[in-house]
C-alpha positions as a printed Julia matrix, in Angstrom:
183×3 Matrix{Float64}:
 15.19  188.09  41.3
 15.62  189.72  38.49
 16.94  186.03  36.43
 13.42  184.61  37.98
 11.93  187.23  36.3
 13.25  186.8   32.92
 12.69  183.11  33.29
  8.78  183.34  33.92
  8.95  186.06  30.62
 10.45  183.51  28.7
  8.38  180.31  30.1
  5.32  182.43  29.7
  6.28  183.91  26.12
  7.05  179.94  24.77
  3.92  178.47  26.3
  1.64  181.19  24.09
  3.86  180.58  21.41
  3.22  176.7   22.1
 -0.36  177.91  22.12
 -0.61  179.27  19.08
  1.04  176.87  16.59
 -1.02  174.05  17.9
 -4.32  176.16  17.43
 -2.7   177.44  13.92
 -1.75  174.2   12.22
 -3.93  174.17   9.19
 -2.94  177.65   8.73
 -1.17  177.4    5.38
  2.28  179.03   5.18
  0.89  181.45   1.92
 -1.29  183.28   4.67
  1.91  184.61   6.57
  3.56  186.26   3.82
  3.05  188.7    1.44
  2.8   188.23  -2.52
  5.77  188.5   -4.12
  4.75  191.85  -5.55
  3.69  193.23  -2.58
  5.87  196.25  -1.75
  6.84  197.9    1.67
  7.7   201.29   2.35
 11.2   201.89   3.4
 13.52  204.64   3.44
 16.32  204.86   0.64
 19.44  203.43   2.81
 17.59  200.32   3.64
 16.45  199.28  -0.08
 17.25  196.06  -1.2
 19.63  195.27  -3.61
 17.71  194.17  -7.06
 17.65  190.19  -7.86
 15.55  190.07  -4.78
 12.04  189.74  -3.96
  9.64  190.28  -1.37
  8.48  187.12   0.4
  7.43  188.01   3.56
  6.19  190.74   6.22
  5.09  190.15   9.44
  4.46  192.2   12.37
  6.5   191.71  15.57
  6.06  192.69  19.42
  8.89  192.01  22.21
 11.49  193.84  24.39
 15.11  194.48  23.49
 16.96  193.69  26.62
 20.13  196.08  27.83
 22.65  195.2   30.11
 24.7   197.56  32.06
 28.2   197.41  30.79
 30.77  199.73  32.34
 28.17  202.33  33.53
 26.12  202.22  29.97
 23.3   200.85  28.9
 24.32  198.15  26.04
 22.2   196.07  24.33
 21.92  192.23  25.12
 19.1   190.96  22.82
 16.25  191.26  21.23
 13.05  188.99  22.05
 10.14  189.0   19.99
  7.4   186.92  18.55
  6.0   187.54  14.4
  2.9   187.32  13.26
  1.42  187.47  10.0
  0.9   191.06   9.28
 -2.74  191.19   8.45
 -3.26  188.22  11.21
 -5.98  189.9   13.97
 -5.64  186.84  16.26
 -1.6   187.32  16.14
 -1.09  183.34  15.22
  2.82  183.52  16.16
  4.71  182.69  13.07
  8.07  183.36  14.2
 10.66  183.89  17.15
 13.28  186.49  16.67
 16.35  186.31  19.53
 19.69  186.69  19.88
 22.14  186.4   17.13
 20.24  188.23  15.55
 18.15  184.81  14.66
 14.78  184.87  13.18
 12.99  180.48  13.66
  9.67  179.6   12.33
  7.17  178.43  15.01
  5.65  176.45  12.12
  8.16  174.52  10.11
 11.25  174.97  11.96
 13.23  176.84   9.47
 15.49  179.27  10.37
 17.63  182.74   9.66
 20.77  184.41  10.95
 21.56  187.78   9.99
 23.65  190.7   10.25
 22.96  194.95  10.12
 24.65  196.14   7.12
 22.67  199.88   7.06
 20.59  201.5    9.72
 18.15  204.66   9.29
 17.55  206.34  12.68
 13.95  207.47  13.65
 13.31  210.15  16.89
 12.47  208.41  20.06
 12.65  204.59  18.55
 14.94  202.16  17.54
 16.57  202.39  14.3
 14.96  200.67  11.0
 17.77  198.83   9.63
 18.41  196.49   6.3
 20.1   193.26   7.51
 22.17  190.49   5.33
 21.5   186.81   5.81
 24.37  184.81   7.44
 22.77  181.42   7.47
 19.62  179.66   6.34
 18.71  176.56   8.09
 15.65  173.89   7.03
 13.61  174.02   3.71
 10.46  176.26   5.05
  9.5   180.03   5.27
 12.9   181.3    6.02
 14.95  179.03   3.93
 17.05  181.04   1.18
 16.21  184.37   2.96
 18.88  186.42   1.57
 17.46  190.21   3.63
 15.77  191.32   5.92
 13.96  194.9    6.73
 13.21  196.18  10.06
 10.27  198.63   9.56
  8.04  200.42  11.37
  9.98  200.89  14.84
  8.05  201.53  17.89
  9.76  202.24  21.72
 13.04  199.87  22.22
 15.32  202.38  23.03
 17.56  202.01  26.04
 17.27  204.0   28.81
 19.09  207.39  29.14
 19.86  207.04  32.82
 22.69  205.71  34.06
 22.95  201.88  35.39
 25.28  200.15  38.01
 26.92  196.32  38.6
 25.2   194.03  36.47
 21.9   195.82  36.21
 19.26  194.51  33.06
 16.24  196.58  31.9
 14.07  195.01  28.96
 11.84  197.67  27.2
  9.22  197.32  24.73
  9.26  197.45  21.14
  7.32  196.63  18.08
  8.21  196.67  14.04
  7.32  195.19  10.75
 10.14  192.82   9.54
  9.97  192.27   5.57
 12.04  189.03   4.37
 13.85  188.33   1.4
 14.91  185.77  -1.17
 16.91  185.96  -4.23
 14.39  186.51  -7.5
 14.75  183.21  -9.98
């Protein structure tokens, strides 16, 4: 049951995904990101390192999936979709899964990454900085060097205790700023 589940989630969550990027196309890539300027507000341990610059922020909804793993809640993955932050209609822009892995919905480009500092917030998920493993394809995430997760809503894994194989995936929402290296 609970695999039949998921699967609809997903099915459902591609097909508006689908949705979107056909009824997006001649959305030019420039509306999805910030300027270059354009600063977000983040706490000291997540700052970037200087020699980058801002080139994106979008705002992201989804679950982060636990799994119960010797009596504990642990988490699986993340799923969520991005949108252009100032977007009302939500145009999905991005998928962010497992890995952690961040792939455009528009050009296909793609991100892998990896936490290198967290900052803890009451009753959410962390914020974190993260460090680009891989860059794949010449679009929007291409040369992404790090990422911020800002703005942390819900996401937290239950505090009861789980049995067997048990899954729970809760909501969560965040602002995720992007990277590259300044020229």
């Amino acid at each position: 049951m609970k695999l039949a589940k998921r699967l609809i989630l997903t099915t459902a969550a591609f097909a508006a995904v689908a949705a979107g990027t056909l009824s997006s196309a001649s959305v030019g890539l420039a509306a999805s990101s910030q300027p270059a300027g354009a600063g977000v507000d983040a706490p000291a341990a997540l700052k970037v390192p200087d020699g980058n610059r801002l080139t994106g922020v979008f705002s992201a909804a989804g679950v982060q999936t636990y799994t119960c793993t010797d009596g504990a809640w642990k988490l699986l993955e993340p799923a969520a979709t991005l949108w252009a932050k100032k977007d009302r209609s939500h145009r999905p822009v991005a998928l962010h899964s497992r890995g952690p892995v961040w792939v455009s919905t528009r050009d296909g480009s793609a991100v892998n990454a990896t936490a290198i500092a967290n900052s803890p917030k009451a009753g959410t998920i962390p914020e974190l900085l993260l460090q680009a493993t891989a860059t794949r394809g010449t679009g929007i995430f291409a040369d992404v060097s790090y990422i911020q997760r800002l703005n942390t809503h819900g996401g937290l894994a239950p505090t009861t205790a789980c049995t067997g194989t048990d899954q729970v995936s809760v909501p969560y929402s965040a602002t995720y700023a992007f990277y590259k290296p300044a020229k």
